[in-house]
C-alpha positions as CSV (number, residue, x, y, z in Angstrom):
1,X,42.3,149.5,-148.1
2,X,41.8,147.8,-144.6
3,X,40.8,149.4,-142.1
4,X,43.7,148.7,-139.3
5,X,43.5,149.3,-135.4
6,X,45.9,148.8,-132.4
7,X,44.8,146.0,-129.8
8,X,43.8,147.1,-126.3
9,X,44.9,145.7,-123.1
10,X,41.4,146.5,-122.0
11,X,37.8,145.4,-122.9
12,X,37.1,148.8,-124.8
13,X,37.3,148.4,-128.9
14,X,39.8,150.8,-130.2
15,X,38.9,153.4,-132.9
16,X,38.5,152.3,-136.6
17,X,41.0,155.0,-138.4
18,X,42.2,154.3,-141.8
19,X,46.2,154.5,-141.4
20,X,48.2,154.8,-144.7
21,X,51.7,153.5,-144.1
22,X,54.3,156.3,-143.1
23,X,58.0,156.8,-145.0
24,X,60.1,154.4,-143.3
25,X,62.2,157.8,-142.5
26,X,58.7,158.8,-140.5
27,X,58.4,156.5,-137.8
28,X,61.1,154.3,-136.0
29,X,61.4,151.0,-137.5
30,X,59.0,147.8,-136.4
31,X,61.5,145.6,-138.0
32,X,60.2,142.1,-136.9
33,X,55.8,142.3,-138.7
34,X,54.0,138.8,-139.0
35,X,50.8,139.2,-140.8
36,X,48.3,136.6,-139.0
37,X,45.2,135.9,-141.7
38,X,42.3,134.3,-139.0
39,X,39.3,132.9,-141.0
40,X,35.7,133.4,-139.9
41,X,35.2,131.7,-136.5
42,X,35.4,132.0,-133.1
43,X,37.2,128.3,-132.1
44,X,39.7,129.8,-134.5
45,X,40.3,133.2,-133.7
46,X,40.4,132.1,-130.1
47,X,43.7,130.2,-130.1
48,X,44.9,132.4,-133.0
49,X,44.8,135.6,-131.0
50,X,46.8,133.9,-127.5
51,X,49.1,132.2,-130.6
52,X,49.7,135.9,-131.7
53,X,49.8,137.5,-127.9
54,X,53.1,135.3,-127.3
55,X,54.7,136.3,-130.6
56,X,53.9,139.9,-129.7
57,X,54.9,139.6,-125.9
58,X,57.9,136.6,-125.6
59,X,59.3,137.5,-128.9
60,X,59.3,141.0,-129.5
61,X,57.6,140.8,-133.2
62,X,54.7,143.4,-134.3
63,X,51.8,141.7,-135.5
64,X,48.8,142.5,-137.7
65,X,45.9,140.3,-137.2
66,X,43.8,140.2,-140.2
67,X,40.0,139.4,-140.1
68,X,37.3,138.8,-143.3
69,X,33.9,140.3,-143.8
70,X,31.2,137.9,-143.3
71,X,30.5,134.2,-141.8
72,X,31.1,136.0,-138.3
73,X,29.7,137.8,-136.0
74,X,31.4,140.9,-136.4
75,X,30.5,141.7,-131.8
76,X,32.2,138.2,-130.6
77,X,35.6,138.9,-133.2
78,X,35.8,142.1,-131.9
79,X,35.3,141.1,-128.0
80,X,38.0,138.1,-128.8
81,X,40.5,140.8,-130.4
82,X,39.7,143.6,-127.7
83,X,41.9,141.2,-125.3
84,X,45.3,141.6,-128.0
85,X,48.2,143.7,-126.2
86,X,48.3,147.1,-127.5
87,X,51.4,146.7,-129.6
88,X,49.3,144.1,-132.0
89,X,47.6,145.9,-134.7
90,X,44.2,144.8,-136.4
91,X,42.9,145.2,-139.9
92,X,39.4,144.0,-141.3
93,X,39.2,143.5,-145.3
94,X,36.3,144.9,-147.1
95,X,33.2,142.7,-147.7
96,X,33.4,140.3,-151.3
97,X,30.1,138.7,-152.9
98,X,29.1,135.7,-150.5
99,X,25.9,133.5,-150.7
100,X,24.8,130.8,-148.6
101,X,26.2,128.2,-150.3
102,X,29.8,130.1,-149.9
103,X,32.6,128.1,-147.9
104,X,35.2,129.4,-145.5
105,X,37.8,128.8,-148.3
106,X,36.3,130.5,-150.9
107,X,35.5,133.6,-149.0
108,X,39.6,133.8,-148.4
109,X,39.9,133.1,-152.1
110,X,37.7,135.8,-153.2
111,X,39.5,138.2,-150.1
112,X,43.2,138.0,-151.6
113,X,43.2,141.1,-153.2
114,X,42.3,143.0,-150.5
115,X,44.7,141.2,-148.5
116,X,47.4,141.8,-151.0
117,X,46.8,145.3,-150.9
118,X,47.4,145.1,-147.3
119,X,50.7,143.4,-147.7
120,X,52.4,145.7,-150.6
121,X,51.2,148.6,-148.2
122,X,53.3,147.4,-145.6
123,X,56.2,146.8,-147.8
124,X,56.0,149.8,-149.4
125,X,56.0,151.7,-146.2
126,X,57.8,151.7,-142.7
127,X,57.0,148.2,-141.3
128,X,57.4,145.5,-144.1
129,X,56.4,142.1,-143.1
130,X,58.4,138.7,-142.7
131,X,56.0,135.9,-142.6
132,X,52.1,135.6,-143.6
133,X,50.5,133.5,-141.2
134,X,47.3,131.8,-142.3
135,X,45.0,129.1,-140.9
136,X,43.6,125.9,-141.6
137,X,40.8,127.3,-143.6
138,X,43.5,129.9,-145.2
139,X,46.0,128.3,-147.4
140,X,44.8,130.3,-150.5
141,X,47.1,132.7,-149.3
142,X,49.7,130.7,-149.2
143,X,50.6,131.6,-153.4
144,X,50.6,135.2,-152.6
145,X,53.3,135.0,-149.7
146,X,55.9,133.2,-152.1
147,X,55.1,135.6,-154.7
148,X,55.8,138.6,-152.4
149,X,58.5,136.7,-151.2
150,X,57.7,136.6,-147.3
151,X,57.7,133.1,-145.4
152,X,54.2,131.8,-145.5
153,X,53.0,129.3,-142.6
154,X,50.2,127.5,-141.5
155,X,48.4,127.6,-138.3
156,X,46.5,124.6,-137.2
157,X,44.4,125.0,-134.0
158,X,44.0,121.6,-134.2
159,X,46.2,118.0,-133.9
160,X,48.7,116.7,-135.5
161,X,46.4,113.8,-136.9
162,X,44.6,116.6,-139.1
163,X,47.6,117.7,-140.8
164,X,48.3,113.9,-141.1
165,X,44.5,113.4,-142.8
166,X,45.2,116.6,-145.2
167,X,49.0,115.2,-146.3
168,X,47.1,111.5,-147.2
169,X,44.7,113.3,-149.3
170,X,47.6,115.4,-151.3
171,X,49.3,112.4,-151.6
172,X,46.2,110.0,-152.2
173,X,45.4,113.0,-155.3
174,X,49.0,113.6,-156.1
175,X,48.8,112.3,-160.1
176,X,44.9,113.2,-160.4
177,X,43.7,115.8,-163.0
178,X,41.6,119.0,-161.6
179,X,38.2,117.7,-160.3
180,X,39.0,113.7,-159.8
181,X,38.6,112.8,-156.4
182,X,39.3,109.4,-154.5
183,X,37.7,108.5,-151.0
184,X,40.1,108.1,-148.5
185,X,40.6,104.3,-147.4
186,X,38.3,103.2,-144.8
187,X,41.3,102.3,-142.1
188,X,42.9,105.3,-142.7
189,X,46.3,104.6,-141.1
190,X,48.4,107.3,-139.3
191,X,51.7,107.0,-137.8
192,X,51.5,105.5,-134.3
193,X,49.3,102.4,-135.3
194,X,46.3,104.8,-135.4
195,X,43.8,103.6,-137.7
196,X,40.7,105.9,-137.8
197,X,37.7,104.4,-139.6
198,X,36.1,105.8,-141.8
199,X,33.1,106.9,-139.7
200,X,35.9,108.6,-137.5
201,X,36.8,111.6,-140.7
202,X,35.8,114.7,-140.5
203,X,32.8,116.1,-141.7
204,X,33.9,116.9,-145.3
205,X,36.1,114.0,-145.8
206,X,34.3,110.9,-145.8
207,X,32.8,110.9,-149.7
208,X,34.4,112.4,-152.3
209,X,30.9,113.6,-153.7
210,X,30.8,116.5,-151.0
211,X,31.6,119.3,-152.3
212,X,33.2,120.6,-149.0
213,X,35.6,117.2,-150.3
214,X,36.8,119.3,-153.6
215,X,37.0,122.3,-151.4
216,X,40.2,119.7,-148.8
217,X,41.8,118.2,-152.1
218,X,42.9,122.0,-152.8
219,X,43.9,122.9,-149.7
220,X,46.0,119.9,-149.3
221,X,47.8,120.1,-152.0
222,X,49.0,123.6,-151.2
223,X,50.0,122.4,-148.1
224,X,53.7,121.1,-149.4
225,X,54.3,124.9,-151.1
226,X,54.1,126.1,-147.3
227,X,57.3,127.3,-145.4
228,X,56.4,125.2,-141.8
229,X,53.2,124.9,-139.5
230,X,52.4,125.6,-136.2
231,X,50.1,123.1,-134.5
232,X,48.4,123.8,-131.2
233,X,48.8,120.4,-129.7
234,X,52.4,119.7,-127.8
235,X,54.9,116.3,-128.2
236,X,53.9,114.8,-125.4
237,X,50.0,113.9,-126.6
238,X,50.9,113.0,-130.0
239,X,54.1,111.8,-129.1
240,X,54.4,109.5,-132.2
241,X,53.5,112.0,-134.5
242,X,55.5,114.4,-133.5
243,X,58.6,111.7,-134.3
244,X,57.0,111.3,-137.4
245,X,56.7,114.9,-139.1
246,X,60.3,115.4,-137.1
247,X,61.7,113.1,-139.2
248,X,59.8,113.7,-142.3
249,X,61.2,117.1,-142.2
250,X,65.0,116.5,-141.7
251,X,64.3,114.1,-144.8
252,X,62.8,116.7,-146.9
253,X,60.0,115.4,-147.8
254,X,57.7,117.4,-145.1
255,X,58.1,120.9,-144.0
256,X,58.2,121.3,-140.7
257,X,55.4,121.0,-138.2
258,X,55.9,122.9,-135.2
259,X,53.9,121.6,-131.9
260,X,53.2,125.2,-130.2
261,X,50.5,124.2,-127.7
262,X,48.9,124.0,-125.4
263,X,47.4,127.5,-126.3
264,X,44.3,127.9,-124.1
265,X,42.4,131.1,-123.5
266,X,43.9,132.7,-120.0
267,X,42.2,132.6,-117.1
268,X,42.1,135.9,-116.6
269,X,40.0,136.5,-119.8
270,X,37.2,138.8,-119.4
271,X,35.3,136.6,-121.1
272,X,35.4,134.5,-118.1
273,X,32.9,136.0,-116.1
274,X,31.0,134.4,-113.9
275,X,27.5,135.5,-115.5
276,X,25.8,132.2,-114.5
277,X,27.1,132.0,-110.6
278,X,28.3,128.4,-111.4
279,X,31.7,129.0,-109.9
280,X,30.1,130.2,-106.6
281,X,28.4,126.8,-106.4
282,X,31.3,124.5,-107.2
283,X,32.9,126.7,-104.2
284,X,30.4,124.9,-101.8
285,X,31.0,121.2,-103.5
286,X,33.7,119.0,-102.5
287,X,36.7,118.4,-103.9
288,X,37.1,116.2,-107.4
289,X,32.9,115.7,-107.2
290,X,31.5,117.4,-109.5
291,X,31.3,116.3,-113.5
292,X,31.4,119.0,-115.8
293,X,29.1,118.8,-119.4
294,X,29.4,120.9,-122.1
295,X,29.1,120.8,-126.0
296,X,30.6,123.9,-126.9
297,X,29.0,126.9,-128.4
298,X,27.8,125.3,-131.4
299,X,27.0,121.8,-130.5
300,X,23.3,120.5,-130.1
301,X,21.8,117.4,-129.1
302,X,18.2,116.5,-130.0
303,X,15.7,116.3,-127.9
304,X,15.5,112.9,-127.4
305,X,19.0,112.9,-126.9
306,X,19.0,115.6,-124.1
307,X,16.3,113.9,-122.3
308,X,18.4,110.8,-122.3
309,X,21.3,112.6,-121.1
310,X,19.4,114.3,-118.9
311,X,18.0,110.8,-117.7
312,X,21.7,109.6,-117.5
313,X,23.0,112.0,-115.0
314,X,20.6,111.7,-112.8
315,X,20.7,107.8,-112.7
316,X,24.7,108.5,-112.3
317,X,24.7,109.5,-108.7
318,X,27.1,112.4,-109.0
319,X,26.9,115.7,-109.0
320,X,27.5,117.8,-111.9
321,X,27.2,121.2,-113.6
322,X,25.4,121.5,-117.0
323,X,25.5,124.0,-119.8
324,X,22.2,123.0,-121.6
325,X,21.9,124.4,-125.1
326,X,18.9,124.5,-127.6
327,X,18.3,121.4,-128.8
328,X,18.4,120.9,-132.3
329,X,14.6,120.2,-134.1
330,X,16.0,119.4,-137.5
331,X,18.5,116.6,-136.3
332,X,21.8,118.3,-136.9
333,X,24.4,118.1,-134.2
334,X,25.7,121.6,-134.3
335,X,24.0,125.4,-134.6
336,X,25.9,128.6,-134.4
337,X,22.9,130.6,-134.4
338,X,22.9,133.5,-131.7
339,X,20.2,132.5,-128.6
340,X,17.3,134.6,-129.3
341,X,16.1,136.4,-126.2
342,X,13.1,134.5,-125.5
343,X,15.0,131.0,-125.6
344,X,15.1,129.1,-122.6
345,X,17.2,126.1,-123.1
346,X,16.3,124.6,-119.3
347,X,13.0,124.8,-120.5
348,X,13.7,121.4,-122.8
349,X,14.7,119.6,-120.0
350,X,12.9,116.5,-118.5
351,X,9.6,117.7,-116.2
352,X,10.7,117.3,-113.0
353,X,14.6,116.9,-113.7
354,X,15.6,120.3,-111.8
355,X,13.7,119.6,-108.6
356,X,15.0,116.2,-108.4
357,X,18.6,116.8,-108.8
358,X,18.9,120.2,-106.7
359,X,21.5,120.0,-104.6
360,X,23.4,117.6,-106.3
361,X,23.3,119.2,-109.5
362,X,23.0,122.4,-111.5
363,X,21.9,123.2,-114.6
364,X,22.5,127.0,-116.8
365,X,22.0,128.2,-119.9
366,X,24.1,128.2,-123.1
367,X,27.1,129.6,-121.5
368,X,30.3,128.8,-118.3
369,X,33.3,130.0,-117.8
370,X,35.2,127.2,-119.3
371,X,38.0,127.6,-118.5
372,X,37.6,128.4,-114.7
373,X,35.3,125.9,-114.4
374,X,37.6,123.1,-115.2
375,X,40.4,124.5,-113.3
376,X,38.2,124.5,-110.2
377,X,39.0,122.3,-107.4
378,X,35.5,120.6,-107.4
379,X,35.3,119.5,-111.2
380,X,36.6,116.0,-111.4
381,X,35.4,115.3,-114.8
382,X,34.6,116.7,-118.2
383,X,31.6,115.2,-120.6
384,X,32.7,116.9,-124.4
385,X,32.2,116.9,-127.8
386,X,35.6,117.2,-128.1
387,X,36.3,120.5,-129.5
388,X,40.4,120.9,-129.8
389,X,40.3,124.1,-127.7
390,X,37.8,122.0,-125.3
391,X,40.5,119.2,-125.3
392,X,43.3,121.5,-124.4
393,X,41.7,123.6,-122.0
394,X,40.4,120.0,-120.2
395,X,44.2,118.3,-120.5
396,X,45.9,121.7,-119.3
397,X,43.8,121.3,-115.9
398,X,44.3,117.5,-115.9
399,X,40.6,117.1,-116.0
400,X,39.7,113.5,-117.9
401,X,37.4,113.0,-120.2
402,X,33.6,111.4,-121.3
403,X,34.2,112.1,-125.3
404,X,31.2,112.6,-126.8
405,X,32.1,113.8,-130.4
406,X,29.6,115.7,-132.6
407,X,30.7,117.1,-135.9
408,X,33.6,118.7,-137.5
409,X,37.0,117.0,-137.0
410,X,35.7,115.8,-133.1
411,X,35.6,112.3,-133.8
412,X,39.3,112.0,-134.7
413,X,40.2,113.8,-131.4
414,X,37.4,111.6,-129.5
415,X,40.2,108.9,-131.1
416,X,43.2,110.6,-130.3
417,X,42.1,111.4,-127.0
418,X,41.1,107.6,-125.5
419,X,43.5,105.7,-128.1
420,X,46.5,107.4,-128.1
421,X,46.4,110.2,-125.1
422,X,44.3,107.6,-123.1
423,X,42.6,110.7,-120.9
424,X,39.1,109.8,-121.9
425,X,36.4,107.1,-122.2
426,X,33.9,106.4,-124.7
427,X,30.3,105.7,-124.1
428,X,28.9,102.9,-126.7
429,X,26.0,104.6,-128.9
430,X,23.3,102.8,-131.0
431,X,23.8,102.3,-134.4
432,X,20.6,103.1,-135.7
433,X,20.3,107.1,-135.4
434,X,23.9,107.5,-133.0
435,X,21.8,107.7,-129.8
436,X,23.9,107.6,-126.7
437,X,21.0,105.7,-124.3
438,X,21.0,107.0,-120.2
439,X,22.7,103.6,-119.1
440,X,25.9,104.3,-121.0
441,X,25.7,107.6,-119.9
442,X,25.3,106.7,-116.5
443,X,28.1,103.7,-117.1
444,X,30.9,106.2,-118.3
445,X,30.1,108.8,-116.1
446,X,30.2,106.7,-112.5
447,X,33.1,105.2,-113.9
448,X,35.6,108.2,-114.8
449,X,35.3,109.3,-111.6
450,X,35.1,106.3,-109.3
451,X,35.7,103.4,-111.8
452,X,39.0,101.1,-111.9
453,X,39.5,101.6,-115.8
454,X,38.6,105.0,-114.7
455,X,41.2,105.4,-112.2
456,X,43.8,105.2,-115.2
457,X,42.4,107.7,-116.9
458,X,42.6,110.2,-114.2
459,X,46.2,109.3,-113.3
460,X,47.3,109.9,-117.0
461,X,45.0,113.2,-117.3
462,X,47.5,114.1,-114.3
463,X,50.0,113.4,-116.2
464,X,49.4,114.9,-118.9
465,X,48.5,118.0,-117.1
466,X,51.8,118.3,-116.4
467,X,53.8,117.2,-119.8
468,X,51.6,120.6,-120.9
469,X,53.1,122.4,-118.5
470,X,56.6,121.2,-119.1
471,X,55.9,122.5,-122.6
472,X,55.6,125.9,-121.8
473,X,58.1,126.3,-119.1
474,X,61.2,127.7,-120.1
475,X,63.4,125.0,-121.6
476,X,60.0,123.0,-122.9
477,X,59.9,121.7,-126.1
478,X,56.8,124.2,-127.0
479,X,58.2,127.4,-125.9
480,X,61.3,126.8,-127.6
481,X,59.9,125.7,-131.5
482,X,58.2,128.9,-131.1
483,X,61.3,130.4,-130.7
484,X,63.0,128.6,-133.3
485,X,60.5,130.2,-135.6
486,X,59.8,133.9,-134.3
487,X,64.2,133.8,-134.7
488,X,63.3,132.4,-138.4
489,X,60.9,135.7,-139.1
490,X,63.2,137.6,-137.0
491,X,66.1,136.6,-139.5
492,X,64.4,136.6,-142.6
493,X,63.8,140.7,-142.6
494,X,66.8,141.7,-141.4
495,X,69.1,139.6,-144.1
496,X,66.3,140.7,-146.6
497,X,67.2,144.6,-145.8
C-alpha cells in the first residue's frame, strides 16, 4: 500500500506512516476526497499542488495528492508538496520496473495497480473518493475511475491549444487500427484562425515515426472517455477557444474544458528566496528598466548560442538580470540534470562580458525567484522559452514578453503568446542550426521596452494582467468553473451514499 502523509503549512516534511483506512464508524466523515494523480515533474506538480491548495481551502474538499516512484527527484517533490495545507494528504506508490527508455506514460501505466489499491482502500474505509484527478501525462487512469465509478478528470497545466492538438489527433486516428499512425497536417488549424506549422508541434508530435508519437495517439483517444478538464489558462487569453470547447460541450460532442487559471506559484513560497541577492539589486534600479532572462530549469542554450545572447544584451543598451545555466555540449535545448557542485555556469560566459556590463547588468547562476522577480517594480521585460508556468507567472504581473521557445510544447505558446495574446515578440532565428544571432537579440530586446510595436505589447501585457485578475476575483469566470466542478464532486458522493 502507499505510503500516505498529511501536508504541512510549514517547510518541515511530515512523517512517512503507513495509515490503513479506519471504519467509517471510527473517524468523523471527510465526505467531499479528490484523488489528484501528478506525474513525474516539477513544471507539473507545481501548478498541480496550488490547483489542489484551492480545492482544499475555497472549497472545503479533502484531497490526496498522489506521486510515482521514479523520473523525479524524490528532494524537489517533496519541497513542492511540504507547502500543501495540512488538511491535504500525500501518498507515494511503490517503485515498478523502469529503464531509460521508459516514458512518463508508461510508468503511470505500469503504477495503476498500486494506485487502484489506493482507491478501493479509500472506498472501503471512512473517506471514499468522488473524482480521480490525473494530468496530462496521466490519462491511463482515466479506465480505472469509470470502472470504480468515481468522476475521472483531466488536469492540463497547459493551454487550451494543447487539448485542441490532442482532440485533432483522436480525431485525425479515429477509424485507424492499433499501431497506424498519420502526421498531423502541416497548417494545423485551431479555432480562432490559428494555424501552427508544423515546425510549431510539440516535441513528440511532428512525425508519426517517434515513438513518443504512438505514446499521444493513446492518450488522445482516451481523452473523449474523460468526465471534464481543467486547464490552467483563463478565457480572456484564449478567448476564442474558450468559445469553442464551450460550445463543443453544450453540443455533446466535447466534454467540458474548464479554464481554471491563472494558477502561479504564491509569492510567498518558500521557494522564493532570495539566495542569489537579485531582488536587493533590482531595489536600486529604476522603475520598468530592467529586462528579465530566463530559460527555466531545464532549458540550455549552446555555447555559441549563449555567447551570442550574451553579445546581444550587451549591444542592447539596457539593463537586465540573467539566470545563466549550463550550456548544453551535445546540442540539445533542454537538461534536467541537478548542477553538480563544481559547475559554474558564469564561467561560460564571454571573457570580459561581467566587467563590461556591471552596473548595468547582473548575472547568477541557475536559479531566481521567479516569481518576485517579475513582480518587481524594476523588471520591464521578460526574455523566455515559454514555459506555460513561465507564461502565467509573466502575464499575471503584466510583464511582456521576448519568446524564445526551446522544446516541449513552447513553441505553440511562443504562438499563442504573440499571435493570439499579442504580449510578446519574436526574434527572427537562422534557419540553418535555429541560431538566434546578437542583432536580433538586441533588435527585440530595445524594442519591447522602448519600441513603437513594442509599446503595444506592453499596453496589452497590462491588460492582460488584469483580465487574470478579474478571473480570480470573486464573480470571475475562473473562480467560479472551479466551483462549478468542486459542487459536481461535492454532489456526486453525497447522491452516491
Amino acid at each position: 500500500m502507499a505510503a500516505m502523509t498529511n501536508g504541512a503549512n510549514d517547510a518541515s516534511p511530515p512523517s512517512s506512516t503507513e495509515l490503513p483506512p479506519p471504519a467509517r464508524t471510527e473517524a468523523p466523515a471527510r465526505l467531499h476526497q479528490v484523488v489528484v494523480l501528478a506525474s513525474p515533474g516539477a513544471g507539473h506538480l507545481i501548478p498541480l499542488v496550488e490547483l489542489v491548495r484551492r480545492l482544499a481551502v475555497d472549497h472545503g474538499l479533502a484531497v490526496t495528492v498522489v506521486t510515482l516512484t521514479g523520473m523525479s527527484n524524490p528532494a524537489t517533490d517533496a519541497a513542492v508538496l511540504a507547502s500543501l495545507p495540512a488538511s491535504v494528504a500525500t501518498a507515494v506508490l511503490p517503485a515498478v520496473s523502469v529503464d531509460d527508455d521508459t516514458h512518463t506514460i508508461e510508468l503511470v501505466r505500469r503504477s495503476l495497480p498500486h494506485l487502484r489499491a489506493l482507491m478501493e482502500g479509500l472506498r472501503g474505509g471512512w473517506s471514499p473518493a468522488a473524482a480521480l484527478v490525473c494530468d496530462f501525462f496521466g490519462t491511463a487512469a482515466l479506465p480505472l475511475a469509470a470502472e470504480l465509478g468515481v468522476q475521472g478528470f483531466v488536469f492540463l497545466p497547459n493551454s487550451f491549444a494543447m487539448i485542441s492538438i490532442m482532440r485533432h489527433i483522436a480525431e485525425l486516428h479515429g477509424g485507424d487500427a492499433a499501431g497506424e499512425y498519420r502526421d498531423l497536417p502541416d497548417q494545423l488549424q485551431l479555432p480562432g484562425a490559428l494555424a501552427l506549422r508544423h515546425a510549431d508541434l510539440p516535441d513528440g508530435f511532428r512525425d508519426r515515426a517517434d515513438p513518443t508519437y504512438a505514446y499521444h495517439v493513446e492518450e488522445a483517444r482516451r481523452y473523449g472517455g474523460a468526465d471534464g478538464f481543467l486547464v490552467n489558462s483563463f478565457e480572456e487569453l484564449e478567448i476564442a477557444m474558450a468559445e469553442s470547447f464551450k460550445r463543443d460541450a453544450e453540443d455533446g460532442a466535447f466534454p467540458p474544458v474548464f479554464p481554471v487559471g491563472p494558477i502561479v506559484r504564491p509569492s510567498s513560497s518558500g521557494e522564493e528566496d532570495d539566495k542569489s541577492g537579485c531582488l536587493e539589486w533590482l531595489d536600486r534600479q529604476p522603475e520598468g528598466s530592467v529586462v528579465y532572462v530566463s530559460f527555466g530549469s531545464g532549458g540550455a542554450l549552446s555555447v555559441q548560442q549563449t555567447a551570442e545572447l550574451a553579445a546581444g544584451l550587451e549591444a542592447s543598451g539596457q539593463r537586465f538580470l540573467w539566470v545563466v545555466r549550463m550550456p548544453s555540449l551535445d546540442g540539445a535545448n533542454n537538461n534536467f540534470a541537478e548542477m553538480d557542485d563544481k559547475d559554474d555556469p558564469l564561467a561560460w560566459l564571454p571573457e570580459g562580458f561581467l566587467e563590461r556590463t556591471r552596473g548595468r547588468g547582473l548575472a547568477v547562476a541557475a536559479w531566481a525567484p521567479q516569481v518576485r522577480v517579475l513582480a518587481h517594480r524594476a523588471t520591464a521585460a521578460f526574455v523566455s522559452h515559454c514555459g506555460w508556468n513561465s507564461t502565467l507567472e509573466s502575464v499575471a504581473a503584466g510583464v511582456p514578453m521576448v519568446a524564445w521557445p526551446l522544446y516541449a510544447e513552447q513553441r505553440v505558446n511562443a504562438v499563442i503568446l504573440t499571435e493570439v495574446a499579442g504580449v510578446a515578440l519574436r526574434p527572427a532565428t537562422h534557419r540553418d542550426g535555429g541560431l538566434v544571432a546578437r542583432e536580433e537579440i538586441a533588435a527585440a530586446v530595445r524594442e519591447l521596452v522602448e519600441g513603437e510595436k513594442g509599446s503595444a505589447v506592453r499596453c496589452r501585457a497590462r491588460e492582460l494582467r488584469e483580465a487574470a485578475a478579474q478571473a480570480w476575483s470573486p464573480e470571475g469566470s475562473s473562480r467560479r468553473a472551479l466551483a462549478e466542478v468542486a459542487g459536481k464532486w461535492k454532489a456526486a458522493l453525497v447522491d452516491g451514499n
